[in-house]
C-alpha positions as CSV (number, residue, x, y, z in Angstrom):
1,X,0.0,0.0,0.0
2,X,1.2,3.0,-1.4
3,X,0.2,7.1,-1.8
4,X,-3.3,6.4,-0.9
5,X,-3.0,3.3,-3.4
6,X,-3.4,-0.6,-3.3
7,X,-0.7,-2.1,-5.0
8,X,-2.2,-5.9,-6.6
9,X,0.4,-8.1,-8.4
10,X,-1.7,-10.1,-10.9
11,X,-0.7,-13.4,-12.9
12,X,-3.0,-14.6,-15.3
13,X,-2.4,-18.4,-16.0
14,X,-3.3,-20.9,-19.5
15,X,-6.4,-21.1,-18.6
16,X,-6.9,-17.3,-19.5
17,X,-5.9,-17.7,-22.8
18,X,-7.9,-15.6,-25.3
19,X,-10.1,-14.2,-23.2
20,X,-10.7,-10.7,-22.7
21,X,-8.6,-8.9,-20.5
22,X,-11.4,-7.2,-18.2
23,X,-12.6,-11.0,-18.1
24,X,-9.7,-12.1,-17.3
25,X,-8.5,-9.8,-14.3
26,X,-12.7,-10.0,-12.9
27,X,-11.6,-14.3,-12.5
28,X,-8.2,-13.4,-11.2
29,X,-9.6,-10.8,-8.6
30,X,-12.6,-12.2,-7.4
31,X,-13.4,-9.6,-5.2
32,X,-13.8,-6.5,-7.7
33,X,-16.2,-6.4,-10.0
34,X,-15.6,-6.3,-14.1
35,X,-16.7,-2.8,-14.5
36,X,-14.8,-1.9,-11.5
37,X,-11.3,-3.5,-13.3
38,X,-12.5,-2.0,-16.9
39,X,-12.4,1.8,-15.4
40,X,-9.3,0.8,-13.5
41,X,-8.0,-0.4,-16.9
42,X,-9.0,2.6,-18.8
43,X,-8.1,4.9,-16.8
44,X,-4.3,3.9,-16.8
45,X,-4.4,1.9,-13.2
46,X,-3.0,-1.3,-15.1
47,X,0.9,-1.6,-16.3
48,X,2.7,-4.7,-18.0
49,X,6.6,-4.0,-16.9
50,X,5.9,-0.5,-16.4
51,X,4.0,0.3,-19.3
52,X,0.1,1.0,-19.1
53,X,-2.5,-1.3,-20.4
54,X,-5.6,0.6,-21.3
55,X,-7.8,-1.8,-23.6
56,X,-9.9,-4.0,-21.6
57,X,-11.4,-5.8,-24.3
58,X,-7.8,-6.9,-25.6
59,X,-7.5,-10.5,-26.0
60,X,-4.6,-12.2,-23.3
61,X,-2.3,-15.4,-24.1
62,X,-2.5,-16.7,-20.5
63,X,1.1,-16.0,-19.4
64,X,1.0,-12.3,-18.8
65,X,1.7,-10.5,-15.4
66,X,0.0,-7.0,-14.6
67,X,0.4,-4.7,-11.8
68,X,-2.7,-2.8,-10.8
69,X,-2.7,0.4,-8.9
70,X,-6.5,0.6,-6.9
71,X,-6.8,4.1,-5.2
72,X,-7.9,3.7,-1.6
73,X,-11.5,5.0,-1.0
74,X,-12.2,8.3,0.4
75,X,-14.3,9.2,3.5
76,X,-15.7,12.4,3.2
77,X,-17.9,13.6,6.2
78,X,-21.3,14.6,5.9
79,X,-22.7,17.8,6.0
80,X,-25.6,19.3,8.8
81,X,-28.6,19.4,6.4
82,X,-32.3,21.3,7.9
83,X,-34.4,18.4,6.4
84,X,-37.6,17.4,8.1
85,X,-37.5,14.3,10.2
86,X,-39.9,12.5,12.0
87,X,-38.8,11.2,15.7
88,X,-41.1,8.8,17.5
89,X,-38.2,8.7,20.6
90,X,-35.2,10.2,21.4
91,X,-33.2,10.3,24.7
92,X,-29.7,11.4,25.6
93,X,-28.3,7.9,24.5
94,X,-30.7,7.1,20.9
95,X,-33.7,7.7,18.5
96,X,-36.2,6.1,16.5
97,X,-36.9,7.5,13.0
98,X,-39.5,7.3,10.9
99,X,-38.1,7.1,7.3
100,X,-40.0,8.4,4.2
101,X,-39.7,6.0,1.3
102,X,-37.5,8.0,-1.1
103,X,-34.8,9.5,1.5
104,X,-31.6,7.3,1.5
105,X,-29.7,6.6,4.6
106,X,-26.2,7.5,4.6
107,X,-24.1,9.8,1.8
108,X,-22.6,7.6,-0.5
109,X,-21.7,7.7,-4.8
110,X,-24.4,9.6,-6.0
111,X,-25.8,10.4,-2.9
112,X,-23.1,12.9,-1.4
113,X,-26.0,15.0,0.6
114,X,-29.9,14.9,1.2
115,X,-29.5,11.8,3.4
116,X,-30.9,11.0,6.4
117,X,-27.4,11.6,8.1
118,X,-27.1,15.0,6.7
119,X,-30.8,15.5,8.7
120,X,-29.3,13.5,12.0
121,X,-25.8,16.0,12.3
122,X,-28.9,18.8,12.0
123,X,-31.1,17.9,14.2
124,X,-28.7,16.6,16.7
125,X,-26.0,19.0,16.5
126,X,-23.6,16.2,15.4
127,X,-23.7,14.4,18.6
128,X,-24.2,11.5,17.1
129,X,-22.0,7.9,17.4
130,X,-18.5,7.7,15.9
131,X,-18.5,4.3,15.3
132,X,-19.7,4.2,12.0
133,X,-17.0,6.4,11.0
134,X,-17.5,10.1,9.7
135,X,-19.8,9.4,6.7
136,X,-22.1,7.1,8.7
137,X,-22.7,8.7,12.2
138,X,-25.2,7.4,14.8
139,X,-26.2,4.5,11.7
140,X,-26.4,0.5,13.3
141,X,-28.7,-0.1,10.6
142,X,-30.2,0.9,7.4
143,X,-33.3,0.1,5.5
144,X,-33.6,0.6,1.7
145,X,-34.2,4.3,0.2
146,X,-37.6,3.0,-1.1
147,X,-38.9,1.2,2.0
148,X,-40.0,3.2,4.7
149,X,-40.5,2.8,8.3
150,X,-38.2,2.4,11.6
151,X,-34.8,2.6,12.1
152,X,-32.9,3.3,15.9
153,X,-29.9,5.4,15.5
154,X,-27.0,5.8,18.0
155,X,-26.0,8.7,19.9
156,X,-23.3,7.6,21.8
157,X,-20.5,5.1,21.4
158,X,-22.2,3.0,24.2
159,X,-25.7,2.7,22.9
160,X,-24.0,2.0,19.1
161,X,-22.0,-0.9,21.0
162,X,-25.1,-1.9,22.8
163,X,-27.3,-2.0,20.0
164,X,-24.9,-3.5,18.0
165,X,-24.6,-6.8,20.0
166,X,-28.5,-7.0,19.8
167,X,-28.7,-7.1,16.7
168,X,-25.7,-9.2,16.5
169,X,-27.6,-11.3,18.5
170,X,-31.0,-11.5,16.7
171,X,-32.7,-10.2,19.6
172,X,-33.8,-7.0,17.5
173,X,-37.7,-7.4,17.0
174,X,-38.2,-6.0,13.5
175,X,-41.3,-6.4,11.3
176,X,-42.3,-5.6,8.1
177,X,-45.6,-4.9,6.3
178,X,-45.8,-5.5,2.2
179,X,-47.8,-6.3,-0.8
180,X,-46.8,-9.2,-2.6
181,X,-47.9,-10.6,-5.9
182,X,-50.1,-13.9,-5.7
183,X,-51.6,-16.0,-3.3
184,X,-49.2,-17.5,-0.9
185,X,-49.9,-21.7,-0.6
186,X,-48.7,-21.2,3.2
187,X,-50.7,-19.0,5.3
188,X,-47.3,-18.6,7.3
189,X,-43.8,-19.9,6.8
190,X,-40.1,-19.6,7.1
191,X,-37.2,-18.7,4.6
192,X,-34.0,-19.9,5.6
193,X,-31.4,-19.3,2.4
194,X,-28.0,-17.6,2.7
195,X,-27.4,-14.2,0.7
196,X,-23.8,-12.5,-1.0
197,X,-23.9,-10.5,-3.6
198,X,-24.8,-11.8,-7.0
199,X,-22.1,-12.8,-9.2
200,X,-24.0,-11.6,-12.4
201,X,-25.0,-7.7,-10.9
202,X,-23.2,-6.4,-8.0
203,X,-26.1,-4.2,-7.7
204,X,-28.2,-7.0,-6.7
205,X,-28.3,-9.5,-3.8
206,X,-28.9,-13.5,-4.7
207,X,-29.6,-16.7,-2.6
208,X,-26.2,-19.0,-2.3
209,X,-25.3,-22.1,-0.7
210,X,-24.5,-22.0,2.8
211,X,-20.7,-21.3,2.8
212,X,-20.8,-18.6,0.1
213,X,-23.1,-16.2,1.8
214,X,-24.7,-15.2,5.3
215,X,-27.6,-16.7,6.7
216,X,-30.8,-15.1,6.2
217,X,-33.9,-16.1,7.9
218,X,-37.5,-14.2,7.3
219,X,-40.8,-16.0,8.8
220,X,-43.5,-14.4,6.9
221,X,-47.5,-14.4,7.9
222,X,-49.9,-13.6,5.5
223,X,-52.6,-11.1,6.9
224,X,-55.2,-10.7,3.7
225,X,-55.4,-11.9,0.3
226,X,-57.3,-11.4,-2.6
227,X,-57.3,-12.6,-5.9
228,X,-53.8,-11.1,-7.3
229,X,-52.1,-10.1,-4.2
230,X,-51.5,-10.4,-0.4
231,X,-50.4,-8.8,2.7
232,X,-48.1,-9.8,4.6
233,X,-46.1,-9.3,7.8
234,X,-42.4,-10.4,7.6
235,X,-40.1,-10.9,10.9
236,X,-36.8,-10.7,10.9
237,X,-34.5,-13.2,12.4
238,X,-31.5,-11.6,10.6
239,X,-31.0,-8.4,8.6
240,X,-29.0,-8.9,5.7
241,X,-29.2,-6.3,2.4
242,X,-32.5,-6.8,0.8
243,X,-33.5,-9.4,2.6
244,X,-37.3,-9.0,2.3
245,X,-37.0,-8.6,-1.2
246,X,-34.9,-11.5,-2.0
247,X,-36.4,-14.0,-0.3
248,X,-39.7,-13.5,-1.2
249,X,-39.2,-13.4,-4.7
250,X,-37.1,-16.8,-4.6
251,X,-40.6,-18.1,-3.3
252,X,-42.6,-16.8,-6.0
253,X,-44.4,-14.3,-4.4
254,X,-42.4,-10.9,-5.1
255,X,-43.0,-7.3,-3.7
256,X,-45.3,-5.3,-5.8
257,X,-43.6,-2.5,-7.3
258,X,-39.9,-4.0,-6.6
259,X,-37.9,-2.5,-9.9
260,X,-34.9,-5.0,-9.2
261,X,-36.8,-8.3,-7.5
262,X,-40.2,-8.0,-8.6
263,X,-41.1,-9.9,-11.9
264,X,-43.8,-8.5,-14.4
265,X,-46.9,-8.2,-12.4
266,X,-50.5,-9.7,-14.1
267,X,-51.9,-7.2,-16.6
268,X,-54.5,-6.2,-13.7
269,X,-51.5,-5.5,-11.3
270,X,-49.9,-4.0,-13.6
271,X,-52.5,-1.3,-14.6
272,X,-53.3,-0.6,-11.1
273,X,-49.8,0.1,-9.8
274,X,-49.6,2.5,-13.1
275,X,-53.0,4.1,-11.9
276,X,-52.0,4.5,-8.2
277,X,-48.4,5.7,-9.6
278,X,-46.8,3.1,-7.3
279,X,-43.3,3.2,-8.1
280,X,-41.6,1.9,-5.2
281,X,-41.3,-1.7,-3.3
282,X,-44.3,-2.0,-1.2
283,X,-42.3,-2.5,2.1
284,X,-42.8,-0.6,5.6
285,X,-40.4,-1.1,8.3
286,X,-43.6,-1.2,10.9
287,X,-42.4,-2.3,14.2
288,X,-38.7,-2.2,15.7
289,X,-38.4,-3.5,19.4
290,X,-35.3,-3.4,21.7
291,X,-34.0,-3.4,24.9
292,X,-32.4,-0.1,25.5
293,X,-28.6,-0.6,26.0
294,X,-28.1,2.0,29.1
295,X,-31.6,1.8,30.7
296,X,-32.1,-1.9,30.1
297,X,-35.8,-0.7,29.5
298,X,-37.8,-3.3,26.8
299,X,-39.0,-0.5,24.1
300,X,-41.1,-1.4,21.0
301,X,-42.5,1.1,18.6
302,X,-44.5,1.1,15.3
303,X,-45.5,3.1,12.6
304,X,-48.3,3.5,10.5
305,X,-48.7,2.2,7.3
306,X,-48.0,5.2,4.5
307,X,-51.0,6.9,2.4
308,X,-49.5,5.5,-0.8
309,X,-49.8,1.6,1.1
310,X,-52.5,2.4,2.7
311,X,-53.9,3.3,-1.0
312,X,-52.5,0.3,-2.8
313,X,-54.0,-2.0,0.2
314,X,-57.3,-0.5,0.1
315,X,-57.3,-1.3,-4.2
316,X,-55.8,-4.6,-4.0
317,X,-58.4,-5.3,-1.6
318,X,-56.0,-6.5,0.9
């Protein structure tokens, strides 16, 4: 490590013979993605004995070396932002938040401000938990920018530690309200299937056998159903990235509205979510329960289902 840099020695190997070269460096590097490696490549981050390699799509013999130079990410802090929040608790130590569908969590690429965090350093006059390092202060958890609902953040180090172990610990009662297409055989159930990211998309998240990913576990209930649709209530045993939204479109039965999970919806479905100009996943984060880790006090608290659930509810007929 170098300048801000990772240095990564590469050896390709026969087997890589005539393949492309972004190909070739995504099977030798596992862990980056190709269209990380064919901007690295392009932009001049790749030498063969000290001269740059720029054209990913160049064919390799199998025997060549590389050197790649991977700058090191960048932290940038967030900003104080004024943006409305809704708090349903707050106490020296934490808060509960009530998330709108639409506001995303933490600054990231091509989210740098309008976050939730940039609201939390406002409203809390950046006390907030270091732990999570200056881009993500007071955040132990996140929930997707569409789904709405509850979410505890950390003021202190000692409640972000405290919190931390819970959910660690799958003590953490979470539950989740959505509109799924179909009619579920089970009335209730369990999903037990480890998740990683997907080898295809690395924008997307994909069941995996046991040792590739975590485990995920979500014991769903179904509420109502009607003759397209149901509602349902979802538990969390774990927490992994789109959990919800994974498992219950391995089990045929995805979220309505879901742009990245959800499969084409029946014609009826389909016009209704264009009438109600339903555009997100219908998931609500409805109920977060925890004991608090200074007080020891058992808290639960829930939210109310949005209008624009409420509205797709009322016209499935769920």
């Amino acid at each position: 490590m170098t300048g801000g840099s990772d240095i990564i020695d590469v050896a390709l190997d026969a087997g890589h013979a005539g393949w492309r070269l972004d190909r070739a460096l995504a099977d030798a590097l596992p862990t980056m993605s190709r269209e990380r490696l064919k901007s690295l490549v392009k932009s001049g981050a790749l030498d063969r004995a000290g001269t740059p390699v720029r054209d990913p799509s160049a064919k390799v013999d199998g025997s060549e070396q590389f050197r790649l130079t991977v700058p090191l990410p960048t932290e940038a802090s967030a900003a104080a932002q004024d943006i409305p929040l809704v708090i349903v608790h707050e106490d020296e130590h934490l808060l509960v938040v009530d998330k709108p569908a639409g506001l995303v969590v933490h600054p990231a690429a091509g989210n740098l401000d309008g976050t939730l965090v940039n609201a939390l350093l406002h409203h809390c006059a950046g006390r907030l938990s270091g732990i999570g390092g200056v881009a993500r202060p007071g955040i132990v958890h996140r929930i997707d920018k569409d789904t709405s609902g509850l979410l505890v953040v950390a003021k202190t180090d000692v409640a972000h530690e405290g919190l931390a172990r819970q959910f660690q610990a799958h003590t953490i009662d979470r539950r989740y309200l959505a509109a799924v297409g179909g009619r579920p055989a089970k009335l209730e159930g369990s999903i037990d299937a480890a998740l990683a990211r997907s080898t295809h998309d690395r924008k997307k998240m994909a069941i995996v056998e046991a040792d590739r990913g975590k485990r995920a576990v979500t014991h769903y209930k179904v509420l109502a159903v009607s003759n397209a649709a149901a509602r349902i209530e979802c538990r969390l045993e774990t927490g992994r990235t789109h959990q919800v939204r994974v498992h219950m479109s391995s089990i045929g039965h995805p979220l309505l509205g879901d742009p990245v999970y959800g499969r084409a919806p029946a014609q009826k479905l389909r016009e209704l979510l264009n009438r109600l100009e339903f555009r997100r996943q219908a998931l609500h984060a409805a109920r977060i329960g925890f004991v608090h880790p200074v007080t020891k006090d058992r808290l639960s608290f829930e939210s109310a289902v949005p209008q624009d659930m409420q509205e797709l509810f009322r016209a499935l007929g769920v």
